[in-house]
C-alpha positions as CSV (number, residue, x, y, z in Angstrom):
1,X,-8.6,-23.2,-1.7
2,X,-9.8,-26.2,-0.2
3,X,-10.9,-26.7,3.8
4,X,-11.7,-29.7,5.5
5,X,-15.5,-28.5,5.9
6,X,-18.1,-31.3,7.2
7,X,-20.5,-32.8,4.1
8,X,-23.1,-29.7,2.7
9,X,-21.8,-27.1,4.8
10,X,-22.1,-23.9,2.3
11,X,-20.6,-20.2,2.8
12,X,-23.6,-17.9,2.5
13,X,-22.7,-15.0,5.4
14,X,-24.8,-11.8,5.1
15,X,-23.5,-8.5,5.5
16,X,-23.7,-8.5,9.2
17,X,-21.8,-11.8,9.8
18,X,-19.3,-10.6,7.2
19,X,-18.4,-7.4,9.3
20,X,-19.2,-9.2,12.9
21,X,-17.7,-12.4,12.6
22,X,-15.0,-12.6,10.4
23,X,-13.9,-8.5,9.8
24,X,-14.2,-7.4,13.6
25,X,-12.4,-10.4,15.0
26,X,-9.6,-10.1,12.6
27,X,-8.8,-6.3,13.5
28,X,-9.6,-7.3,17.4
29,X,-6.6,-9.8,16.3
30,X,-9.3,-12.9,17.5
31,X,-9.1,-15.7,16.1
32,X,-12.1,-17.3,13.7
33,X,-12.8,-20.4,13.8
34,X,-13.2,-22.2,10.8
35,X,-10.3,-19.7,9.6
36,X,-11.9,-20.1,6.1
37,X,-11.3,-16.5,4.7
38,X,-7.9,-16.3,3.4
39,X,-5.6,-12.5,3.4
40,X,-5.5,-11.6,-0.2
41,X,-3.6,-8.5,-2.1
42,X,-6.7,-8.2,-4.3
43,X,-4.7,-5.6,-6.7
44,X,-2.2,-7.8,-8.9
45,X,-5.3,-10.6,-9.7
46,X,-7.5,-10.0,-12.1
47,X,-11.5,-11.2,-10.6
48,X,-11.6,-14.3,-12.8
49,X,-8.1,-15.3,-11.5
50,X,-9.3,-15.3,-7.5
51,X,-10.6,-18.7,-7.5
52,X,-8.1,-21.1,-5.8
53,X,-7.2,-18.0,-4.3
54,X,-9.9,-17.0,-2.2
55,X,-13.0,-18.7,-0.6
56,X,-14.8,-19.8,-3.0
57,X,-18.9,-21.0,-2.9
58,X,-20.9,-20.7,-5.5
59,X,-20.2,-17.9,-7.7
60,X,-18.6,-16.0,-5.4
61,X,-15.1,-15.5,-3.4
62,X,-14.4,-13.6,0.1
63,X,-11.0,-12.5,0.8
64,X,-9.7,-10.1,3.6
65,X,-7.5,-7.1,2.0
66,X,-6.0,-3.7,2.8
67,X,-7.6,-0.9,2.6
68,X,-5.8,1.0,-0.7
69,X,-6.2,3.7,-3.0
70,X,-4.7,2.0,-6.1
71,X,-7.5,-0.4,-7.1
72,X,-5.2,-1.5,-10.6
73,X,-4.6,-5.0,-11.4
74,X,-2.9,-6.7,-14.4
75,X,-5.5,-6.3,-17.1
76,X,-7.9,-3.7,-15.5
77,X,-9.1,-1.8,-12.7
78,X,-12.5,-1.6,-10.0
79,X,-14.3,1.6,-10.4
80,X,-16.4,2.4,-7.7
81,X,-20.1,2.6,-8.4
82,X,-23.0,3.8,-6.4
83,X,-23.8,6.9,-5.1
84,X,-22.8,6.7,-1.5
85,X,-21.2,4.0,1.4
86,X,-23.9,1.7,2.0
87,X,-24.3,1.4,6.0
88,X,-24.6,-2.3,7.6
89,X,-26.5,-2.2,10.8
90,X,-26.3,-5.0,13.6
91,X,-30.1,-6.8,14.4
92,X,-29.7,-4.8,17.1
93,X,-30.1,-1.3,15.2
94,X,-26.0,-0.3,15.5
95,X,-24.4,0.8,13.1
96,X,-21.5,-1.7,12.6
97,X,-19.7,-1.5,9.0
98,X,-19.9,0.4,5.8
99,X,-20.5,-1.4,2.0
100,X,-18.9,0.1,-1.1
101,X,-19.8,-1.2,-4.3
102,X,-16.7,-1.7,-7.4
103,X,-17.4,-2.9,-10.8
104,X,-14.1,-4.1,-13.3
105,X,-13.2,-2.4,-16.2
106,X,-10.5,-3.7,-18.5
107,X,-7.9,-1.4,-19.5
108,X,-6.0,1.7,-17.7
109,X,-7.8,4.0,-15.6
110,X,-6.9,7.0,-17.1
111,X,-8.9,6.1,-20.2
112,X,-12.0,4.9,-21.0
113,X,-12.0,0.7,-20.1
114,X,-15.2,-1.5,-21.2
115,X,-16.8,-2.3,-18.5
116,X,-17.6,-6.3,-17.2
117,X,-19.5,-7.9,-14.9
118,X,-17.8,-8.5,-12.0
119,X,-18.4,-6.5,-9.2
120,X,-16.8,-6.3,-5.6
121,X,-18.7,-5.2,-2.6
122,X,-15.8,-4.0,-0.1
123,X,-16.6,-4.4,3.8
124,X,-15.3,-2.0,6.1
125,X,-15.5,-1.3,9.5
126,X,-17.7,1.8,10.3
127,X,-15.3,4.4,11.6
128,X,-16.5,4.4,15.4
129,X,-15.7,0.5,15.1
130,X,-12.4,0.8,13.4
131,X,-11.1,3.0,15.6
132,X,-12.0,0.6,19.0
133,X,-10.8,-1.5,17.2
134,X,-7.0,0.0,16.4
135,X,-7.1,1.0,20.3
136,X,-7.8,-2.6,20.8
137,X,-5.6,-3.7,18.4
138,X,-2.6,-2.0,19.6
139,X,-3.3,-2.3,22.8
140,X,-3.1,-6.6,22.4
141,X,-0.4,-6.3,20.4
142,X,2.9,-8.7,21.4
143,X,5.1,-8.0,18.9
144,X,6.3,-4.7,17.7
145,X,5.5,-5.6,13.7
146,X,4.4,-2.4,11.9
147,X,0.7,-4.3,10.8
148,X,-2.2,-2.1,11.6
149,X,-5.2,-4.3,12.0
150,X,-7.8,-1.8,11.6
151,X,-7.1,-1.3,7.7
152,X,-8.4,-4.6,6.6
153,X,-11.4,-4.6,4.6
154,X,-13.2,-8.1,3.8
155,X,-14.3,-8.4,-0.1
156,X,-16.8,-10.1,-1.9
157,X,-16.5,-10.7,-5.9
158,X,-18.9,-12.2,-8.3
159,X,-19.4,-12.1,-11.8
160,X,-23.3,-10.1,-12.0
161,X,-25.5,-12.8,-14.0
162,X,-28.4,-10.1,-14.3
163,X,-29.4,-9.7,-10.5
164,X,-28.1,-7.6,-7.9
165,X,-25.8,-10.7,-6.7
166,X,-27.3,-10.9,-3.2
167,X,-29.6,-14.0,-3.0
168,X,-31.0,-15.0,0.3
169,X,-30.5,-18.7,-1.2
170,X,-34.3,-19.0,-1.7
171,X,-35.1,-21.3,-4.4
172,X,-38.9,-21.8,-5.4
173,X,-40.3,-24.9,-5.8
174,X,-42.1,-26.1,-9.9
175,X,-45.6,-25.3,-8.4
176,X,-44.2,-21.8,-7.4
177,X,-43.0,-21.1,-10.3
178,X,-46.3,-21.9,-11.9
179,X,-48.4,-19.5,-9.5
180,X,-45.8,-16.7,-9.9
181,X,-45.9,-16.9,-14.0
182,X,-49.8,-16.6,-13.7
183,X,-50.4,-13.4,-14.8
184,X,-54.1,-13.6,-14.0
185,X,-55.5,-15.4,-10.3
186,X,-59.3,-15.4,-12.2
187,X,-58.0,-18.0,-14.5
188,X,-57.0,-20.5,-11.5
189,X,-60.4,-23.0,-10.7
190,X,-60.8,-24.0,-7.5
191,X,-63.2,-27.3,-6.5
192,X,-66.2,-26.1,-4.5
């Protein structure tokens, strides 16, 4: 996908602005603007075959989705991994949205697949902000199409490269990098 995005502009949302600005305002049926985050049936596509698909920066690609039991797609499936929901909190302290964590297999689910490196982290809304939101949803509603807004989930998916996928886009600078491989501060001189 491509968008007519001013010269260095670059998609890094945290978890917050995932599930304030872009999942919240689509099941309040609000509109985002830059509508950059394309709806998406994650299941038939494979994770390497979502670019051009979805929004793609960097290594990784957002999409909005349904909520769905059937995580299956043409060569494999996402397992969830983790041991619980991960909870997103607003600066403010609220509890806004919920994480879930998937890794890819390839094969069928009912047998033992080999395991990849993509992952997906899957936003939700937390369940006291879903339901406002359906409420509100309905409630704004126009038309009588059958589309409940409060199922949509927003994804990320990356292929892992060793870390956990989340950086803050900090990059260090050559002399950092030099300090941080010292393994010992006594062998640094410093002039008097």
């Amino acid at each position: 996908m491509s968008f007519n995005m001013p010269p260095g502009f670059r998609f890094y949302p945290t978890d917050e602005e995932l599930v304030v600005h872009f999942l919240h305002r689509k099941t309040m049926l609000l509109p985002c603007h830059p509508d950059i985050i394309p709806d998406l049936d994650l299941y038939p596509y494979d994770p390497w075959d979502l670019n051009g698909k979805a929004m793609a920066e960097g290594n990784k690609c957002y999409f909005y989705s349904r909520k769905t039991q059937s995580r299956v797609t043409g060569s494999g499936y996402w397992q969830p991994f983790g041991a619980k929901d991960e909870p997103i909190y607003s600066t403010s302290g609220h509890r806004i949205g919920i994480k879930k964590y998937y890794e890819f297999y390839i094969g069928q689910p009912n047998s033992k697949g080999a395991k990849t490196n993509w992952v997906m982290q899957e936003f939700r809304l937390s369940d006291s902000s879903s339901s406002t939101s359906a409420r509100s949803s309905r409630s704004s509603r126009r038309n009588s199409n059958n589309v409940d807004y409060s199922k949509w989930v927003v994804c990320r998916v990356y292929e892992n490269d060793g870390d956990d996928g989340d950086d803050d886009g900090i990059e260090l600078s050559c002399l950092d990098e030099v300090f941080l491989s010292m393994d010992d501060l006594d062998e640094i001189s410093l002039p008097n």
